[in-house]
MARDREN-941561 format. One line per field, with one value per residue: x, y, z of N, C-alpha, C in turn; residue number from 1; chain. Coordinates in steps of 0.02 Angstrom, whole numbers. Atoms other than C-alpha are relative to their C-alpha. Example, Ala and Ser with C-alpha at 12.3 -4.5 7.8 and 13.67 -1.06 7.14 Angstrom:
MARDREN-941561
n.X = (45 / -42)
n.Y = (-59 / -59)
n.Z = (0 / -3)
ca.X = (615 / 684)
ca.Y = (-225 / -53)
ca.Z = (390 / 357)
c.X = (45 / -39)
c.Y = (60 / 55)
c.Z = (0 / 37)
num = (1 / 2)
chaine = (A / A)
end
This chain:
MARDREN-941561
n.X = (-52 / -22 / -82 / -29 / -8 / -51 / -58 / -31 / -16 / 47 / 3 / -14 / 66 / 20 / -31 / 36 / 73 / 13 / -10 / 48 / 40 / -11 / 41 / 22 / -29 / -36 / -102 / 27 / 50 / -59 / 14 / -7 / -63 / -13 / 46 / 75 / -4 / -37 / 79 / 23 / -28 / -19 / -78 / -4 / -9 / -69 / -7 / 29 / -53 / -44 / 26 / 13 / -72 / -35 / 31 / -43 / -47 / 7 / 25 / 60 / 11 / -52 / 29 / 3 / -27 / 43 / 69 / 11 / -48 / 29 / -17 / -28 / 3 / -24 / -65 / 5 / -44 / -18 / -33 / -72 / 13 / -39 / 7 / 28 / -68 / 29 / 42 / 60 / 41 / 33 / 53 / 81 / 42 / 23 / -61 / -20 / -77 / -49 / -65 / -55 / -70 / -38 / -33 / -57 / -79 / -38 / -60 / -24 / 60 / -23 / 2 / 72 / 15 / -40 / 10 / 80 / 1 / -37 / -38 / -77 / 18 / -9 / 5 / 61 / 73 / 40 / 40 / 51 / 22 / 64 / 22 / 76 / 46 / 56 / 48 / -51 / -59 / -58 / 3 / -81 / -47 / -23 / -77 / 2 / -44 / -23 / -58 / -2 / 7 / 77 / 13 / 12 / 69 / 23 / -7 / 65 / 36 / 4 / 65 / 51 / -26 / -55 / 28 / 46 / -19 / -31 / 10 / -2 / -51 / -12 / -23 / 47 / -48 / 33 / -45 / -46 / -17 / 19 / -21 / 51 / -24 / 44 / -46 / 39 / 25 / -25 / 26 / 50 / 78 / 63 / 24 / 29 / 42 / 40 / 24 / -55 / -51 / -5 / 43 / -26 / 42 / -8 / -40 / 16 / -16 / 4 / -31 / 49 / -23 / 56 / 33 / -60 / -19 / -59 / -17 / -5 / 4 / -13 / 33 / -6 / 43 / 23 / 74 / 37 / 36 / 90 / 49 / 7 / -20 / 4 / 55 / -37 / 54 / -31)
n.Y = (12 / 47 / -37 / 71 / 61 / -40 / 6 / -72 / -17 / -30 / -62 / -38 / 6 / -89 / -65 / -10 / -25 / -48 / -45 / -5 / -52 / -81 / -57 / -26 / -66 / -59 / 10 / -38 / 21 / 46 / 40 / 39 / 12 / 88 / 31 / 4 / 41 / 77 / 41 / 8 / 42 / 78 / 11 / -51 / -67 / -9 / -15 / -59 / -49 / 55 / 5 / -80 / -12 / 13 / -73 / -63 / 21 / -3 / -75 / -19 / -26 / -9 / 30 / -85 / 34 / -17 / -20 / 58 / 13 / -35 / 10 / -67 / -11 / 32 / -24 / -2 / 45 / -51 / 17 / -21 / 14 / -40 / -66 / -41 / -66 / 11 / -56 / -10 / 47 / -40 / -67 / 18 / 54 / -46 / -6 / -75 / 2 / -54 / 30 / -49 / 16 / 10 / -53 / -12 / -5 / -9 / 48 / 44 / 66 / 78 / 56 / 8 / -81 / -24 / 68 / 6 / -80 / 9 / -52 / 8 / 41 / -64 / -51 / -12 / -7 / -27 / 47 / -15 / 58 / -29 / 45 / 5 / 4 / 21 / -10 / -27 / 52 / -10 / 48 / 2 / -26 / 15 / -24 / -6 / -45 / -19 / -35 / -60 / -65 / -32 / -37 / -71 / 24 / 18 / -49 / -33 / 78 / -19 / 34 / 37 / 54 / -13 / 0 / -44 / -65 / 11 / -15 / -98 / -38 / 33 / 73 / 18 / 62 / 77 / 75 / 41 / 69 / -17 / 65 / 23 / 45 / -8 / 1 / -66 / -74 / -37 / -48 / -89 / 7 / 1 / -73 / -37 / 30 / 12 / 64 / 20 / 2 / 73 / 36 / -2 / -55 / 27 / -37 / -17 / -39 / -6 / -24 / -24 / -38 / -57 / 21 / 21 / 103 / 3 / 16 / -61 / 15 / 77 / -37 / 16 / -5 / 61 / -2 / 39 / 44 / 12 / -49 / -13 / 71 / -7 / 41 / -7 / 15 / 12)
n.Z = (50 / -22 / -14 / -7 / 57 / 71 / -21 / -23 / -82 / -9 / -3 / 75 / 17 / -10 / 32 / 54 / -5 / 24 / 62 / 60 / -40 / 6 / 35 / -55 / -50 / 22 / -18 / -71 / -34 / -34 / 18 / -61 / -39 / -8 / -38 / 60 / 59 / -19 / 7 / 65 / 22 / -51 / -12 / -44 / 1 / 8 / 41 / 20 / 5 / 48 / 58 / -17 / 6 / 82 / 12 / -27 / 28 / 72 / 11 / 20 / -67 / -58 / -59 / -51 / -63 / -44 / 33 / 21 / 57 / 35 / 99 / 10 / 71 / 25 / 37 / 62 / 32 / 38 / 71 / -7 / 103 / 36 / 1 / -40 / -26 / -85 / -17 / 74 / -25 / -53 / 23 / 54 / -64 / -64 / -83 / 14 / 4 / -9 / -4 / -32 / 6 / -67 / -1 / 54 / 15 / 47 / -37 / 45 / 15 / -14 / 48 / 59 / 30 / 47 / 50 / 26 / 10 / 48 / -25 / -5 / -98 / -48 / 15 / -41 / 18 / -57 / -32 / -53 / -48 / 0 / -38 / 8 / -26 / 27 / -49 / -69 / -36 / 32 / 17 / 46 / 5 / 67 / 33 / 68 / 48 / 59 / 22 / -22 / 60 / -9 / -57 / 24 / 23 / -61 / -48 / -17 / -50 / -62 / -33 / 53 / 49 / 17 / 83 / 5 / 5 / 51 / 61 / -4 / 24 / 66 / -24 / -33 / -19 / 8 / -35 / 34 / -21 / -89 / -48 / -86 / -81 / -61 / -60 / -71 / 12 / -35 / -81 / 23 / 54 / -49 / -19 / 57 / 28 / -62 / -12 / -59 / 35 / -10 / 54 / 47 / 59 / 64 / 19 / 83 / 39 / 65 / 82 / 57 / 32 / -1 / 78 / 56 / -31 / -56 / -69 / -35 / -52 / -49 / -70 / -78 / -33 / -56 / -10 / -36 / 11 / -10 / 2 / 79 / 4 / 44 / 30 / 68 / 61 / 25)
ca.X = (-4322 / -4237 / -4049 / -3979 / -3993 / -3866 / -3670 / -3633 / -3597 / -3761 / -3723 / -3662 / -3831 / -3914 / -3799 / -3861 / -4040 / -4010 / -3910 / -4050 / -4166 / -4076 / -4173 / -4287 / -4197 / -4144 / -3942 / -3964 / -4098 / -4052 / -4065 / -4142 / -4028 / -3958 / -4081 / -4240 / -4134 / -4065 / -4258 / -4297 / -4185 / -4168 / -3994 / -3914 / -3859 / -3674 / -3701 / -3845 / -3687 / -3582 / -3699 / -3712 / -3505 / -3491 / -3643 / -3511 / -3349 / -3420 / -3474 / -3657 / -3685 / -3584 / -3605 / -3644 / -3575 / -3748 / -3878 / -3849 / -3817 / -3847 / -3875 / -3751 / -3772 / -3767 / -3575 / -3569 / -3556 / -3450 / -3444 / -3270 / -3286 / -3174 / -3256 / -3317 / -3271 / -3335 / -3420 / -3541 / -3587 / -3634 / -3722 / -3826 / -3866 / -3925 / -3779 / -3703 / -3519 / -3361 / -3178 / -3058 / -2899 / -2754 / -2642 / -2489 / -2317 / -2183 / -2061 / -1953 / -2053 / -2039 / -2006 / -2175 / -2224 / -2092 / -2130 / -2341 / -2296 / -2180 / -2053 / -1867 / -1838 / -1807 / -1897 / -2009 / -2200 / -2342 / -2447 / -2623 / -2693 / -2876 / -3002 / -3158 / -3323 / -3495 / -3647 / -3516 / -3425 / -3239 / -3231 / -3060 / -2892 / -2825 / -2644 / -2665 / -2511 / -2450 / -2306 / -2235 / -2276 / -2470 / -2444 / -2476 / -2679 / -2683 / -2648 / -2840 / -2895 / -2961 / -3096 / -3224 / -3199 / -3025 / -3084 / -3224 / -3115 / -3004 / -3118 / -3165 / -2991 / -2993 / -2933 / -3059 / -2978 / -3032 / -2961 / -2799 / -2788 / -2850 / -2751 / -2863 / -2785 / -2818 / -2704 / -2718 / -2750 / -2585 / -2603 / -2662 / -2771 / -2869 / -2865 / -2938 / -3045 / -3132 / -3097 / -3004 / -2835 / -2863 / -2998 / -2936 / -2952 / -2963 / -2828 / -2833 / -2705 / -2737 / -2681 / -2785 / -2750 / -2841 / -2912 / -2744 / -2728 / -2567 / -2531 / -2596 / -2627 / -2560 / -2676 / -2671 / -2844 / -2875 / -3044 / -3151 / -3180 / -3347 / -3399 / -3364 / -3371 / -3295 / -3412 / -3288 / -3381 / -3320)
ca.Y = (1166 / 1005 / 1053 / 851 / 764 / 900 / 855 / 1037 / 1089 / 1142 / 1307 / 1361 / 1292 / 1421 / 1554 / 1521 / 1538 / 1674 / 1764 / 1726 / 1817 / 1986 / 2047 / 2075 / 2202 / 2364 / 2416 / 2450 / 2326 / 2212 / 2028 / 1907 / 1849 / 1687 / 1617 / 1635 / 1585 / 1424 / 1384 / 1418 / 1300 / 1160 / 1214 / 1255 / 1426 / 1401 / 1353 / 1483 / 1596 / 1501 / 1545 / 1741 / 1728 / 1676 / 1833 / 1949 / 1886 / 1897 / 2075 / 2057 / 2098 / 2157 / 2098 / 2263 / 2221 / 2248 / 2278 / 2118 / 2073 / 2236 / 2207 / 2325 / 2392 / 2287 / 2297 / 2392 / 2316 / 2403 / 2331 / 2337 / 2353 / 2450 / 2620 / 2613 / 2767 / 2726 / 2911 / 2903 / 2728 / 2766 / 2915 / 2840 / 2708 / 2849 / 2837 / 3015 / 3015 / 3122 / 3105 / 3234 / 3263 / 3203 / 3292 / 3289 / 3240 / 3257 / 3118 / 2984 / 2849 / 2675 / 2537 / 2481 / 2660 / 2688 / 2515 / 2539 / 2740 / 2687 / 2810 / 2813 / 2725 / 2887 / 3007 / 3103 / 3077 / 3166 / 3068 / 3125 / 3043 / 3046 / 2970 / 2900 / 2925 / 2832 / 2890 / 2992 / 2828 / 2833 / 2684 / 2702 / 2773 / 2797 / 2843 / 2915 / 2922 / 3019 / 3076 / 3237 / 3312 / 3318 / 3402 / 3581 / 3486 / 3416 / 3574 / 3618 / 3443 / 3498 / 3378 / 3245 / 3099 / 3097 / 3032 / 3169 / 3294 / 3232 / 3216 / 3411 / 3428 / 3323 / 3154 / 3034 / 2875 / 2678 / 2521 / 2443 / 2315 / 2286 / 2168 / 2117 / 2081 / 2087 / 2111 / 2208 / 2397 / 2499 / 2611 / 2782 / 2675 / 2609 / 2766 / 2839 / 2717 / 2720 / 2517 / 2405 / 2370 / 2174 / 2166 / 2152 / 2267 / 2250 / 2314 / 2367 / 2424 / 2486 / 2553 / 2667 / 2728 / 2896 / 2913 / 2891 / 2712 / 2797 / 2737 / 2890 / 2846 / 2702 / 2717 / 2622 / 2566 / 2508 / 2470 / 2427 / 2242 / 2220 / 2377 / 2352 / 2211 / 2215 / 2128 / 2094 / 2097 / 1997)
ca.Z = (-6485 / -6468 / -6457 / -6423 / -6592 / -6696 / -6713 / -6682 / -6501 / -6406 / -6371 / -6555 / -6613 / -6497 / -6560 / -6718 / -6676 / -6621 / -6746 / -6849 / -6722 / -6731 / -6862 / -6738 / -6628 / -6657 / -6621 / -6418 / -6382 / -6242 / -6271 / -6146 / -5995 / -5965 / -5855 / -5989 / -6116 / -6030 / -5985 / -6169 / -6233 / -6102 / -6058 / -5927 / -5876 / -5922 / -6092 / -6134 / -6084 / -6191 / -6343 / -6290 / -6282 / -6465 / -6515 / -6423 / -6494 / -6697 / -6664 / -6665 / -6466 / -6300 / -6143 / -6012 / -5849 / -5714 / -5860 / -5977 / -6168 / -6281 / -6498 / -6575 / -6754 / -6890 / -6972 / -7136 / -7283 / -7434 / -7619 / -7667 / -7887 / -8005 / -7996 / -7826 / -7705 / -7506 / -7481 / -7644 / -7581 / -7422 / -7464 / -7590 / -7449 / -7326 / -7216 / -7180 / -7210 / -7153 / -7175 / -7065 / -7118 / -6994 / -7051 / -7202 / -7233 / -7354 / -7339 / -7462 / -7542 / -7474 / -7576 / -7613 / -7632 / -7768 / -7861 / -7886 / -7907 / -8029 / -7943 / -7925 / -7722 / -7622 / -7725 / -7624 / -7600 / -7510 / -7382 / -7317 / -7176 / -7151 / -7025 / -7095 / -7013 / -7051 / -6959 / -6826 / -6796 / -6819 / -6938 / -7046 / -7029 / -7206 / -7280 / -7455 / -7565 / -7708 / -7813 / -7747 / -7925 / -7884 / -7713 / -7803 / -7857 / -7690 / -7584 / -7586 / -7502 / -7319 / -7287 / -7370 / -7497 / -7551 / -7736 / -7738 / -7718 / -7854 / -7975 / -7937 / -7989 / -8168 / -8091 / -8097 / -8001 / -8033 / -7929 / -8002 / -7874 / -7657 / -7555 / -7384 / -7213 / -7059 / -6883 / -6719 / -6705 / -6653 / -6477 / -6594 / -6735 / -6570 / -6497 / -6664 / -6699 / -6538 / -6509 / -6391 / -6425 / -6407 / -6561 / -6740 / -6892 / -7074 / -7168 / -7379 / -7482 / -7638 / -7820 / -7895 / -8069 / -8134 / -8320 / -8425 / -8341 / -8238 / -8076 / -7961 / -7791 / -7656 / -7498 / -7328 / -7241 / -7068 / -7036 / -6881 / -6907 / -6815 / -6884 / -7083 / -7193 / -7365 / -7517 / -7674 / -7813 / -7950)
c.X = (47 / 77 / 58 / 13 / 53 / 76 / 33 / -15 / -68 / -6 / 25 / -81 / -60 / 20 / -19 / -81 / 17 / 18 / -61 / -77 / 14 / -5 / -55 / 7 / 23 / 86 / -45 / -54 / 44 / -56 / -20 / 60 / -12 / -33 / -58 / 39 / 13 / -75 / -34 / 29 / 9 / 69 / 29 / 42 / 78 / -11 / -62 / 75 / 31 / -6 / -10 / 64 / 5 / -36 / 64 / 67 / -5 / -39 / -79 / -48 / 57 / -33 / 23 / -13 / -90 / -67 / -4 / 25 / -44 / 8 / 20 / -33 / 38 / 73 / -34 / 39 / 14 / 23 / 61 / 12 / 59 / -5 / -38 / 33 / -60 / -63 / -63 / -28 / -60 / -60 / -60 / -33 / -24 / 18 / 32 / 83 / 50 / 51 / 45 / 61 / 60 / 52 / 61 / 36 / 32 / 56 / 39 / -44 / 24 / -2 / -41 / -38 / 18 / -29 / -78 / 12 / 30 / 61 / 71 / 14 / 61 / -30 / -72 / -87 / -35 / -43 / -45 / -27 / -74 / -43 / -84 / -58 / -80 / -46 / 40 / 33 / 42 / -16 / 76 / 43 / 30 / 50 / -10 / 85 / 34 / 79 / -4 / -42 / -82 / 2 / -50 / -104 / -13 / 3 / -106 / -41 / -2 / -33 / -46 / 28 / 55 / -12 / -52 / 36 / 61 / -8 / -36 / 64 / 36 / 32 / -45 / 25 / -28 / 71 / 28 / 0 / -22 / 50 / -16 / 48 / -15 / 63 / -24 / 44 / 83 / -43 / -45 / -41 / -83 / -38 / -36 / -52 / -59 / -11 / 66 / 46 / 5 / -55 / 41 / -32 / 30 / 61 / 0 / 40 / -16 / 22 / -56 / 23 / -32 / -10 / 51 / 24 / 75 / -14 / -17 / -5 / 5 / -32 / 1 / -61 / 12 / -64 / -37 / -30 / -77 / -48 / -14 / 22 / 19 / -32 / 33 / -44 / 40 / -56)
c.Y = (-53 / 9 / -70 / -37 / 53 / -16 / 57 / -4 / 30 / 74 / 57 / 13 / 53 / 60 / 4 / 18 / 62 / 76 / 25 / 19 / 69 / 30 / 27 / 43 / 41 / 12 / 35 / -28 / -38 / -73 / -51 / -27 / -82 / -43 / -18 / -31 / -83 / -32 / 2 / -52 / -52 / 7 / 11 / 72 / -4 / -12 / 49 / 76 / -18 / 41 / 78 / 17 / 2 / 48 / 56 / -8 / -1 / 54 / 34 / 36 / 31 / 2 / 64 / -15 / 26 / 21 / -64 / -17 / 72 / -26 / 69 / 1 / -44 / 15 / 18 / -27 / 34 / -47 / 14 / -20 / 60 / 78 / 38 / 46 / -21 / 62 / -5 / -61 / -9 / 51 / -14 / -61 / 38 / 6 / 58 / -33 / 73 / -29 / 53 / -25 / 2 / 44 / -39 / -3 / -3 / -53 / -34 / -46 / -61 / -51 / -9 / 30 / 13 / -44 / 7 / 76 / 3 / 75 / -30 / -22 / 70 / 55 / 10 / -31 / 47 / -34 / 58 / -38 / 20 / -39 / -1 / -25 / -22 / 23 / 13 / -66 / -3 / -85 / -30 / 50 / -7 / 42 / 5 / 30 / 35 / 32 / 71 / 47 / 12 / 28 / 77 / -21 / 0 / 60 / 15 / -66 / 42 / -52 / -47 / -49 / 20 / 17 / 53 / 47 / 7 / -1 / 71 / 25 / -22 / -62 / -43 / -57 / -74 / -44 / -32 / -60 / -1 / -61 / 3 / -20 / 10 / -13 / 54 / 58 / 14 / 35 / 61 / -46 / -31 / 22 / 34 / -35 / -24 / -99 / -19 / -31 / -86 / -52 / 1 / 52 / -15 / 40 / -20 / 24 / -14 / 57 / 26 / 56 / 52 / -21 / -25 / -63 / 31 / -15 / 109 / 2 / -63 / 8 / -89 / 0 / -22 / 9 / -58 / -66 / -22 / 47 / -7 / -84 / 49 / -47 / -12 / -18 / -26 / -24)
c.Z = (26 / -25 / -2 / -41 / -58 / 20 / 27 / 87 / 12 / -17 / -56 / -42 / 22 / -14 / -54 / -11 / 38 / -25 / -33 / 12 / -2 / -35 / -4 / 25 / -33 / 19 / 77 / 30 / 36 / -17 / 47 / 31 / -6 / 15 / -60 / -44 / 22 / -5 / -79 / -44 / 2 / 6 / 57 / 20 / -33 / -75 / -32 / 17 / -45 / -71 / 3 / -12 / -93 / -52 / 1 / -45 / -83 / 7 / 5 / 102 / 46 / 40 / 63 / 75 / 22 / -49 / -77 / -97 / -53 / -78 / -17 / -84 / -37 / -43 / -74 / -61 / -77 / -70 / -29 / -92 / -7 / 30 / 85 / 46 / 85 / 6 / -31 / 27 / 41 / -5 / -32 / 37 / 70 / 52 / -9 / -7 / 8 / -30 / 14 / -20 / 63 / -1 / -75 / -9 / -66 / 5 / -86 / -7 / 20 / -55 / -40 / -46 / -77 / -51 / -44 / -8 / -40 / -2 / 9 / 86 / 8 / -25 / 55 / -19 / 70 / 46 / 39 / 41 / 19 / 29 / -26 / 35 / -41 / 63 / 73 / 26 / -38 / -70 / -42 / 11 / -64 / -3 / -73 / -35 / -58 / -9 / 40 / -71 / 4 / 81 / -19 / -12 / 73 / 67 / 16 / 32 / 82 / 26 / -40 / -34 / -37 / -91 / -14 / 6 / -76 / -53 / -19 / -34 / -81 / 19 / 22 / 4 / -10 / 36 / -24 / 44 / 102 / 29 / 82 / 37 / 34 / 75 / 50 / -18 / 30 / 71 / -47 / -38 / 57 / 27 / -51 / -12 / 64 / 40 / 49 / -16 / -6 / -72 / -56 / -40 / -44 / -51 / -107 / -6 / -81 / -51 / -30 / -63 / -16 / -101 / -71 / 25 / 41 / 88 / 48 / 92 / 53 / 57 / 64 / 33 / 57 / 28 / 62 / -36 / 10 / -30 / -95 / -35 / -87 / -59 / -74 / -52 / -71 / -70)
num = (1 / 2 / 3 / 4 / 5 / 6 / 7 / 8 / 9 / 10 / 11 / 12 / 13 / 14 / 15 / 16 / 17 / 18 / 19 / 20 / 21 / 22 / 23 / 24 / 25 / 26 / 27 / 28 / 29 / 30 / 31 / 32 / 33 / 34 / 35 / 36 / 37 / 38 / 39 / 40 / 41 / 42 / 43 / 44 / 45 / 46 / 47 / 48 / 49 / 50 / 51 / 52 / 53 / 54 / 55 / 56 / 57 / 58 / 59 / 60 / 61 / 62 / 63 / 64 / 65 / 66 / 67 / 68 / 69 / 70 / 71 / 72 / 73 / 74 / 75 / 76 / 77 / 78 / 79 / 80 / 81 / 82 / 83 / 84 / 85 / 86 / 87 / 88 / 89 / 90 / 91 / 92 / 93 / 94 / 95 / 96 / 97 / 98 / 99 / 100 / 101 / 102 / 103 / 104 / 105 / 106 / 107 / 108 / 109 / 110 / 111 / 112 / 113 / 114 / 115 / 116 / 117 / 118 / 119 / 120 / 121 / 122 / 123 / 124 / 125 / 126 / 127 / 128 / 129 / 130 / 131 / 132 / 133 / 134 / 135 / 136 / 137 / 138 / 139 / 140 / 141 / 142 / 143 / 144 / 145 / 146 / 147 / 148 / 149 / 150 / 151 / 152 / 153 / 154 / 155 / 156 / 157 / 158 / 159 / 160 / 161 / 162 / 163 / 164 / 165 / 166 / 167 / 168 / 169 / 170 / 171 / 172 / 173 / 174 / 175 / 176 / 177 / 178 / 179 / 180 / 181 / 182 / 183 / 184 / 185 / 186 / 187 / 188 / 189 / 190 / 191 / 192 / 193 / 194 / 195 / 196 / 197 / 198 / 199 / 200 / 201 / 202 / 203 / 204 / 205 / 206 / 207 / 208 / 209 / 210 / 211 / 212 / 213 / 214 / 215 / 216 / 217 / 218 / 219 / 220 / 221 / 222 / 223 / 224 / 225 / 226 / 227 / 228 / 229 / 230 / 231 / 232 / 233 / 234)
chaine = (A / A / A / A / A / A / A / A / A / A / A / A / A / A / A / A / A / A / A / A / A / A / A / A / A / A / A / A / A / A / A / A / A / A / A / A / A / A / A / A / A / A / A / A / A / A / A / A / A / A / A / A / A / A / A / A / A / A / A / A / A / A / A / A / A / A / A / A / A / A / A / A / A / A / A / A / A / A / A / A / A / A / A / A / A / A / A / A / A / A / A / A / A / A / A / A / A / A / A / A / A / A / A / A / A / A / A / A / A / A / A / A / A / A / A / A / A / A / A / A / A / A / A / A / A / A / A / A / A / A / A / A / A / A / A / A / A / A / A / A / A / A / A / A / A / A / A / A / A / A / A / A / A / A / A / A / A / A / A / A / A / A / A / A / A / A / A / A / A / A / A / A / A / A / A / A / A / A / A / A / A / A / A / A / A / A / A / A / A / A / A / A / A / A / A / A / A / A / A / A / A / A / A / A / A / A / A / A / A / A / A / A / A / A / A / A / A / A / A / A / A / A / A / A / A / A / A / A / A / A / A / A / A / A)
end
């Protein structure tokens, strides 16, 4: 493979070959070392590292000190439409799904809270907090919130898809609106999310109204970047 006549940087060019090799490997295979690849390429060993660095750094490998470059699982990727709900997705894509509850507060509504809840600024709301798992990996920390006046519905929530349990209770919820970002993890969402406090994660809030078009729920994602991609469907 002649590597010398492209404007792109050598060792990107190999990163791209072989991205477009790792559908090949399984998650946990390891990927030839530096050496083979440099002789496979015509490079030499520093940029065959080079091109293994920029694998590791966009999520698709990690580099395992004394045993070499492992392929991790490919990130999941989650359609983000009106009616969709994460769990039911999943599920119907043969990925198992959890979601533990963190636990429950009672507090004043914040600003924003009040404004998309269409609430009076200080009236109470309830906040659940809930850590979502895909195939036993942490993957999301979520903040769900509502008016205080559905606490009395929401008392029987313990566990599982927030929206699935809601529409068990005559509330069936659809997506008013998502706004995407992205910044580094706090000390506990790193700690929770099993990642290192130096990567980034994806962050979602959203407005979901229930069947009378009212405003019923404001929720709070943060989501392993390497691990989840979102897919807006428009």
């Amino acid at each position: 493979m002649n590597m010398s006549r492209q404007a792109e940087p050598v060792y990107l060019q190999i990163a791209a070959a072989l991205k477009a090799e790792l559908i090949h490997y399984a998650a946990g295979d390891m990927l030839p070392g530096e050496l083979p690849l440099a002789k496979r390429f015509g490079v030499n060993r520093h940029t065959a590292r080079r091109a293994l660095d920029v694998l590791a750094q966009e999520g698709y490998v990690v580099r395992v000190q004394g045993k070499g470059t492992q392929v991790l699982e490919a990130p999941l990727r989650y359609p983000m439409v009106e009616h969709s709900a994460n769990s039911d997705w999943f599920g119907a894509t043969g990925h198992s799904t959890k979601a533990k509850l963190l636990g429950v507060v009672r507090r004043d509504a914040e600003q924003v809270e009040a404004q998309h809840l269409g609430l009076e600024t200080g009236t109470e709301v309830v906040e659940y907090r809930t850590l979502r798992l895909i195939q036993e990996s942490p993957i999301s920390v979520i903040r769900h919130v509502f008016a205080l006046e559905h606490a009395e519905l929401l008392a029987g929530y313990k566990q599982g898809s927030m929206r699935r349990y809601l529409r068990g209770q005559g509330q069936v919820l659809t997506r008013a609106f998502s706004l995407i970002g992205a910044r580094m993890p706090t000390m506990q969402e790193s700690s929770r999310l099993l990642m290192p406090e130096n990567r980034p994660v994806l962050t979602v809030q959203t407005l979901s109204k229930n069947q009378d078009g009212r405003a019923f729920e404001l929720a709070w994602s943060v989501s392993r970047a390497d691990r989840f991609q979102y897919h807006v469907v428009v």
